[in-house]
VEXDO-592212 format. One record per atom (N, C-alpha, C): residue number from 1; atom name; x, y, z. Coordinates in Angstrom, 2 decimals, padded with zeros to 5 digits. Last residue first. Layout:
residues N
NUM | CA | X | Y | Z
...
This chain:
residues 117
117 | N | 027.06 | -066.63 | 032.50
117 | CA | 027.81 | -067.43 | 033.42
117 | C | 028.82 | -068.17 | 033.39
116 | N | 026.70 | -064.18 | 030.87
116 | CA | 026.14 | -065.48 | 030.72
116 | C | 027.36 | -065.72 | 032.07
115 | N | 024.27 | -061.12 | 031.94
115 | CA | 025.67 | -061.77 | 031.52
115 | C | 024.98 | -063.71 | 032.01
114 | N | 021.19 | -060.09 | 029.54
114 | CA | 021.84 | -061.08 | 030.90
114 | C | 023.10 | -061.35 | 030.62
113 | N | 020.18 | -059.50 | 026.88
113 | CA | 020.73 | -058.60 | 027.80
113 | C | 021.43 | -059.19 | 028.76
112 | N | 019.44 | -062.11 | 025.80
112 | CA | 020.77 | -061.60 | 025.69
112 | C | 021.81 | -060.64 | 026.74
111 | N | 017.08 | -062.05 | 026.87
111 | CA | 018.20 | -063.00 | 027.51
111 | C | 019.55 | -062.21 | 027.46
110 | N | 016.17 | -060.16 | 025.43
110 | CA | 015.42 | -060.24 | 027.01
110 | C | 016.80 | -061.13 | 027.71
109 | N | 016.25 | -060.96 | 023.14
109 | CA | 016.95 | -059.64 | 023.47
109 | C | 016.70 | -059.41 | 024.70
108 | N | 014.87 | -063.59 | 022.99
108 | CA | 015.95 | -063.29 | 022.51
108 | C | 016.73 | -062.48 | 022.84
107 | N | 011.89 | -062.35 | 023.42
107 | CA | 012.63 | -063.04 | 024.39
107 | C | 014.51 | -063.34 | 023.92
106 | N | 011.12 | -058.72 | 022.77
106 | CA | 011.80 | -060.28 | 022.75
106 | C | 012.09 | -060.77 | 023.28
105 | N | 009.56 | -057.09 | 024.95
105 | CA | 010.77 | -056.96 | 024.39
105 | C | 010.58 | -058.54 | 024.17
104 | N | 006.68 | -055.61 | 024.66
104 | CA | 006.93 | -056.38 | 025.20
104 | C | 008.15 | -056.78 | 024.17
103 | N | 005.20 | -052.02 | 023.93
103 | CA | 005.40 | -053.69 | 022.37
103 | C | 006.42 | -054.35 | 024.18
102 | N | 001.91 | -051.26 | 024.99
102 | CA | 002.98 | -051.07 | 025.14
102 | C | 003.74 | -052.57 | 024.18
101 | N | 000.06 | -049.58 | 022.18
101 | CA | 000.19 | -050.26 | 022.98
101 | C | 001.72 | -050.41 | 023.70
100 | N | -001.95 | -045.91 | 022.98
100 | CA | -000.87 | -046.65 | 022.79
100 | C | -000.59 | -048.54 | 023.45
99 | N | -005.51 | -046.64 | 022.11
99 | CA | -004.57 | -046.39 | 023.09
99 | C | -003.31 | -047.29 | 022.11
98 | N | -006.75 | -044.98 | 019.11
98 | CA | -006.77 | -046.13 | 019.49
98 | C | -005.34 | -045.47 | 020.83
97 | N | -008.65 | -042.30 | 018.94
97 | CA | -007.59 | -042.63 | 018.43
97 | C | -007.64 | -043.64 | 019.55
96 | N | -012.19 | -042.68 | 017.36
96 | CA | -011.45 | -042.36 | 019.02
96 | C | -010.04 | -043.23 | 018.83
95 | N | -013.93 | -042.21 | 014.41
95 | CA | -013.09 | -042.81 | 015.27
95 | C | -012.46 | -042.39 | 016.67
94 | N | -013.82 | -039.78 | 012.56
94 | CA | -014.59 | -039.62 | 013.97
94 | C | -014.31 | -040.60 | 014.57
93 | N | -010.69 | -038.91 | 010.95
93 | CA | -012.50 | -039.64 | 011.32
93 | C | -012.67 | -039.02 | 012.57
92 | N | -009.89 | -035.15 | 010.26
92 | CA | -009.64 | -036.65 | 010.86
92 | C | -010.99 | -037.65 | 010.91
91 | N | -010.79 | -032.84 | 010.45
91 | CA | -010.03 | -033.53 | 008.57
91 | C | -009.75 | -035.01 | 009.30
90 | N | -011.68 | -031.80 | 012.55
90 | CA | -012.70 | -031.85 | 011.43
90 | C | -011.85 | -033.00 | 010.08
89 | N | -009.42 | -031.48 | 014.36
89 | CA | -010.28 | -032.69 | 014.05
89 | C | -011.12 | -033.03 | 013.18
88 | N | -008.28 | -028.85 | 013.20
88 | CA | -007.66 | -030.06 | 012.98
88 | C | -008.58 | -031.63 | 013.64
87 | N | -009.87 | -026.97 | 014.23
87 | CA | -010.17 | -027.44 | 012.72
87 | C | -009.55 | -028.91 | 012.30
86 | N | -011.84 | -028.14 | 016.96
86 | CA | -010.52 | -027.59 | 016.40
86 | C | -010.79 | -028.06 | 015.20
85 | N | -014.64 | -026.63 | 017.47
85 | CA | -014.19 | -028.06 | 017.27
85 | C | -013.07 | -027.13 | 016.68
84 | N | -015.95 | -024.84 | 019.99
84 | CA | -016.20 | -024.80 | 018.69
84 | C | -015.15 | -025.88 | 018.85
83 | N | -019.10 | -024.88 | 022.43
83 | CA | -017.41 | -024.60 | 022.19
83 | C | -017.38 | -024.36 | 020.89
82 | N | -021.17 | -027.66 | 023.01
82 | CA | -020.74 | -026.35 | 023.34
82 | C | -019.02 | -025.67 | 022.80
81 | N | -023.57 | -028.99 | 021.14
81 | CA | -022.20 | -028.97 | 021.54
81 | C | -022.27 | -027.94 | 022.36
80 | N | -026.45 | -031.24 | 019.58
80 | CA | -025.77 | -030.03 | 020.40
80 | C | -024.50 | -030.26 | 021.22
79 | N | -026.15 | -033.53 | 017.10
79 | CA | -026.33 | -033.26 | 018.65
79 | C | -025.86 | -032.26 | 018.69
78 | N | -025.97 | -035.42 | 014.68
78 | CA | -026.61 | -033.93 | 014.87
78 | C | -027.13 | -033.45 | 016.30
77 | N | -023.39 | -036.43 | 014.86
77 | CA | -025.12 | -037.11 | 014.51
77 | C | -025.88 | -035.83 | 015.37
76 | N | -021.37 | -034.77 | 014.07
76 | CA | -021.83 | -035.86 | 012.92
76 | C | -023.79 | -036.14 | 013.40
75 | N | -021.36 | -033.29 | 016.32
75 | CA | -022.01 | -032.55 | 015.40
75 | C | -022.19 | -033.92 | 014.36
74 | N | -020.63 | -035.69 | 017.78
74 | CA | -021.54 | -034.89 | 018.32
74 | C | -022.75 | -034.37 | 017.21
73 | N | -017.93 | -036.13 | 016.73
73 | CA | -019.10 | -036.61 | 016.69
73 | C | -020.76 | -036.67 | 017.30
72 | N | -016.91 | -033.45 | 017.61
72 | CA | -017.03 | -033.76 | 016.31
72 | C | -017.94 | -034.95 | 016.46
71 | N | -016.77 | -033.58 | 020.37
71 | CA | -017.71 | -032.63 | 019.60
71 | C | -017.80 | -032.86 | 017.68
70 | N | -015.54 | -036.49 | 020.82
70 | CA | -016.70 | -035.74 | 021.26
70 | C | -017.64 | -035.13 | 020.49
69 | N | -012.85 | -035.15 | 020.15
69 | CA | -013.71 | -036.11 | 019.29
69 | C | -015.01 | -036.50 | 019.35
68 | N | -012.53 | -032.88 | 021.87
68 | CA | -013.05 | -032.64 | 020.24
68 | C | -013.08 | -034.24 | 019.63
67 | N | -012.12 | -034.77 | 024.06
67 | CA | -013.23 | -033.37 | 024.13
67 | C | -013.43 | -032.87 | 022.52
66 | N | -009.77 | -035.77 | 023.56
66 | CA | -011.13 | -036.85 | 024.19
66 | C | -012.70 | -035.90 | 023.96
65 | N | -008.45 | -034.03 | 023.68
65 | CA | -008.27 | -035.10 | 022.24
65 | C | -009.77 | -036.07 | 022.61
64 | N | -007.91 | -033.26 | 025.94
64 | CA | -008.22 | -032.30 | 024.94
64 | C | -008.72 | -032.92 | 023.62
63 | N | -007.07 | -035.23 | 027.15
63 | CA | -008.66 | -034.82 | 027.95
63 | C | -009.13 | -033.94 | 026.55
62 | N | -004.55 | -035.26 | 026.28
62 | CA | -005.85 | -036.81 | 026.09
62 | C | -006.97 | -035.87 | 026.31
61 | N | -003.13 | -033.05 | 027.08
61 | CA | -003.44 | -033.39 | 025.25
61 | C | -004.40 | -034.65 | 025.50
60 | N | -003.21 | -034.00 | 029.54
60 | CA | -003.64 | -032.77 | 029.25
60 | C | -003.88 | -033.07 | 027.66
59 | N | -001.58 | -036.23 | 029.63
59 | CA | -003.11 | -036.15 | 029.90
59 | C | -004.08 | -034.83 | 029.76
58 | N | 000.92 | -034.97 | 028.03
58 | CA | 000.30 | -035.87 | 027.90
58 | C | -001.35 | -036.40 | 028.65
57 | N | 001.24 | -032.98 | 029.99
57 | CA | 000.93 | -032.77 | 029.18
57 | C | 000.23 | -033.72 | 028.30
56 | N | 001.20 | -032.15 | 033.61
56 | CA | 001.23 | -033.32 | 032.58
56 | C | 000.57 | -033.09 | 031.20
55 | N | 000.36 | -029.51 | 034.38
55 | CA | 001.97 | -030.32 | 035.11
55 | C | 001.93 | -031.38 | 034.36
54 | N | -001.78 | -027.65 | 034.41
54 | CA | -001.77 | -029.06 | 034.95
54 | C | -000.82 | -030.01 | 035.51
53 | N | -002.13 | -024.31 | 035.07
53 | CA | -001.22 | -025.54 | 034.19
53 | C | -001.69 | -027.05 | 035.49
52 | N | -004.76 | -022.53 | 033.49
52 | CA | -004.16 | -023.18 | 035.07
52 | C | -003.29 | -024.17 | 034.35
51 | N | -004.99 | -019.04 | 033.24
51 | CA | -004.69 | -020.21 | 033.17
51 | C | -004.22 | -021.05 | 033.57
50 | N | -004.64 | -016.59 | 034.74
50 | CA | -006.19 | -016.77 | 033.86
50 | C | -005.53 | -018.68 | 033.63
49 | N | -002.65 | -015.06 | 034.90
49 | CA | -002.76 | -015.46 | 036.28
49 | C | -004.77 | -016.16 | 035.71
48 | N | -002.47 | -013.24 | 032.15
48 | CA | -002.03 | -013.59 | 033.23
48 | C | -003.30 | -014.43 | 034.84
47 | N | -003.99 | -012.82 | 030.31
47 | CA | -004.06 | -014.03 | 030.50
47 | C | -003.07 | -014.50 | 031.54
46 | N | -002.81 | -010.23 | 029.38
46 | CA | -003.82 | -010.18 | 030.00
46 | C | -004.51 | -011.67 | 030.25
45 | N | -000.28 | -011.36 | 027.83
45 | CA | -000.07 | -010.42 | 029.93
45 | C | -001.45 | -010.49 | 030.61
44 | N | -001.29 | -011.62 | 025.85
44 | CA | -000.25 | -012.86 | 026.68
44 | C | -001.32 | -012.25 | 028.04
43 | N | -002.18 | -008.99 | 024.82
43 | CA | -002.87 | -010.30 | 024.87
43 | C | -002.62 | -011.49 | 025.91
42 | N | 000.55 | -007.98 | 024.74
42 | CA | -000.04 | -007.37 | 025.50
42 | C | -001.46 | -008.14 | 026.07
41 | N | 001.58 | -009.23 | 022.70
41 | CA | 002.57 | -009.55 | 023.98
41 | C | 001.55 | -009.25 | 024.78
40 | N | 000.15 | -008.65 | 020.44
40 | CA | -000.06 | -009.97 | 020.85
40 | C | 000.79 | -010.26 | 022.31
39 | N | 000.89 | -005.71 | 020.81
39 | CA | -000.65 | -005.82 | 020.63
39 | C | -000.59 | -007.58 | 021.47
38 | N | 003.70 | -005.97 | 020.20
38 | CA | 003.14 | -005.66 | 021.20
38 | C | 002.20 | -005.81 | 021.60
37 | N | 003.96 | -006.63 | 017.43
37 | CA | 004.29 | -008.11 | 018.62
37 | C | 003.69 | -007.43 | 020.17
36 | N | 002.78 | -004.73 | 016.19
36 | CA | 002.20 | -005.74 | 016.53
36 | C | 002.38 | -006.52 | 017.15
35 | N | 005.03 | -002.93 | 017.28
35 | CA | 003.60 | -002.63 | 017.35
35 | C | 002.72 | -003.90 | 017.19
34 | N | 006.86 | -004.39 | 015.38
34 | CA | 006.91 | -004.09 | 016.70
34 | C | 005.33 | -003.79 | 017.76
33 | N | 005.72 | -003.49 | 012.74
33 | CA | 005.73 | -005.07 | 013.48
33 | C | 006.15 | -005.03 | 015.17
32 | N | 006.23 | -001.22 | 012.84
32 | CA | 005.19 | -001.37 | 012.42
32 | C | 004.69 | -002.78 | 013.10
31 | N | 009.36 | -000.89 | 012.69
31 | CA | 008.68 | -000.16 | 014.08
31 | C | 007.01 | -000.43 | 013.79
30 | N | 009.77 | -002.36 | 010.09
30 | CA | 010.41 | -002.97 | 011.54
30 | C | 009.73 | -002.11 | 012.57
29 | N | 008.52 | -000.23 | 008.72
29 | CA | 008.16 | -001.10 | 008.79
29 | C | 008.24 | -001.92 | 009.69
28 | N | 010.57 | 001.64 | 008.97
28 | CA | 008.95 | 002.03 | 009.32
28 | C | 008.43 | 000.77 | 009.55
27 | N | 012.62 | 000.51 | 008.50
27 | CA | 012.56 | 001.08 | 009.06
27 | C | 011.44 | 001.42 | 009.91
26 | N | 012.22 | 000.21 | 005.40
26 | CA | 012.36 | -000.90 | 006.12
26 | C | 012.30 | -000.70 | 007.74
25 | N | 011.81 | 002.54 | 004.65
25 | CA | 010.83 | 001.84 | 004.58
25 | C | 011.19 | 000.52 | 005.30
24 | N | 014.32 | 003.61 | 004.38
24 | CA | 013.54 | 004.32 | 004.77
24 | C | 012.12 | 003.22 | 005.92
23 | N | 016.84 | 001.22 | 004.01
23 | CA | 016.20 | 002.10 | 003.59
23 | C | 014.73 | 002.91 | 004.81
22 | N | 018.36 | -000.85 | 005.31
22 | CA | 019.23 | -000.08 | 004.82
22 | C | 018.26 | 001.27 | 003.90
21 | N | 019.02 | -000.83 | 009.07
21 | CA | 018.31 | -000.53 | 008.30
21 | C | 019.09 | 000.15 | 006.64
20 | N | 019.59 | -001.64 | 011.88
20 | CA | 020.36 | -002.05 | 010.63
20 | C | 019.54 | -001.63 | 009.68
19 | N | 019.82 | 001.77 | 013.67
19 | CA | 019.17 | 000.00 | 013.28
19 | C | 020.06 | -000.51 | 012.17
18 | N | 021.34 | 003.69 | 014.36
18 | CA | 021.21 | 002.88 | 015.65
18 | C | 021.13 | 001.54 | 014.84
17 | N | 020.90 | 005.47 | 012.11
17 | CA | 022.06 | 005.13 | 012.34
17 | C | 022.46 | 004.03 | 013.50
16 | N | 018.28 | 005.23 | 011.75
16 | CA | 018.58 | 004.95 | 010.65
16 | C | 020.27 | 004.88 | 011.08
15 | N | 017.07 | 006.67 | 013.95
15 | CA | 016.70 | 005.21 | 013.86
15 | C | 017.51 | 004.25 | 012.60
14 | N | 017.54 | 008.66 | 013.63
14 | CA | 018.50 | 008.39 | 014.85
14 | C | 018.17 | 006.93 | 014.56
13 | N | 016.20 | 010.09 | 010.96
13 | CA | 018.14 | 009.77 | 011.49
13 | C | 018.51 | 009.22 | 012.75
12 | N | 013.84 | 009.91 | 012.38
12 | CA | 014.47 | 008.91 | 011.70
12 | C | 015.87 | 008.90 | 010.91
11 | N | 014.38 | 011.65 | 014.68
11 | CA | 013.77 | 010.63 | 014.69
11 | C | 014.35 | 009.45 | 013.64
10 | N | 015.22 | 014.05 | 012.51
10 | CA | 015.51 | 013.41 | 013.70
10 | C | 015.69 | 011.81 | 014.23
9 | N | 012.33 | 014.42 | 011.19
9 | CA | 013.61 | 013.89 | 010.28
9 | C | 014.62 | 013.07 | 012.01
8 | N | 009.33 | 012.87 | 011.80
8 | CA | 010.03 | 013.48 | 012.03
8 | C | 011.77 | 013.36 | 011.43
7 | N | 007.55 | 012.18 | 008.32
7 | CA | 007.91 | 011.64 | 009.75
7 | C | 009.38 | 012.68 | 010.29
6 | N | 004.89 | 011.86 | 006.73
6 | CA | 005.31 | 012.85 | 007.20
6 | C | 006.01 | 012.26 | 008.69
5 | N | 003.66 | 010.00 | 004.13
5 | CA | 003.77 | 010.46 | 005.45
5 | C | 004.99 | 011.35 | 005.77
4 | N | 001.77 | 008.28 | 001.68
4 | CA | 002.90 | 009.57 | 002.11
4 | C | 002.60 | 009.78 | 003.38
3 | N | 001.45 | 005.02 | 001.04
3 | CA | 001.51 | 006.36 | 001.74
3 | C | 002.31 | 007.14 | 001.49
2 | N | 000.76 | 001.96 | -000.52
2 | CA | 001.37 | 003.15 | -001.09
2 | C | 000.97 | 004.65 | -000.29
1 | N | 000.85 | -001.16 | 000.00
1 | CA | 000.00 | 000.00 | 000.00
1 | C | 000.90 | 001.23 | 000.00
């Protein structure tokens, strides 16, 4: 998008000998994005002391994985939900991901491990 603006000269001689900048516009721009990481830093901060950590992630990702397969099959047979469904379950079945199994070591590599006598 194509502006004219009006920026203090100063200002952007001081920003133009401090930054790595090698034009005008790059300049404006890097102080443009700034502004936005601020907006989303400022988002963070207000979720302070708003979220509770659990300490296990792995049951934390199950309860979460247990709750949109739920709502996705919910909405399949036309039941009321609450919330909205991550997009990333919508492209998956409706299936309930199968539990890990645990694999039981060979007996071969079970011995081996052992010094022999």
């Amino acid at each position: 998008m194509r502006t004219n603006i009006e920026i203090d000269d100063k200002l952007m001689d001081f920003v133009m000998s401090t930054g790595d900048f090698k034009t005008k516009r790059e300049a404006v721009e890097a102080g443009l994005q700034l502004i936005k990481r601020r907006k989303v830093y400022d988002g963070l901060l207000a979720l302070r002391g708003k979220l509770q950590w659990i300490g296990d992630d792995e049951a934390a990702w199950a309860k979460y994985r247990e709750e949109q397969l739920a709502k996705v099959q919910a909405k399949a047979a036309g039941l009321p939900f609450e919330g909205e469904i991550d997009p990333v379950f919508l492209t998956q079945s409706v299936q309930p991901m199968p539990t890990p199994m645990v694999q039981e070591p060979i007996a071969s590599y079970a011995n081996a491990a052992r010094p022999s006598k």
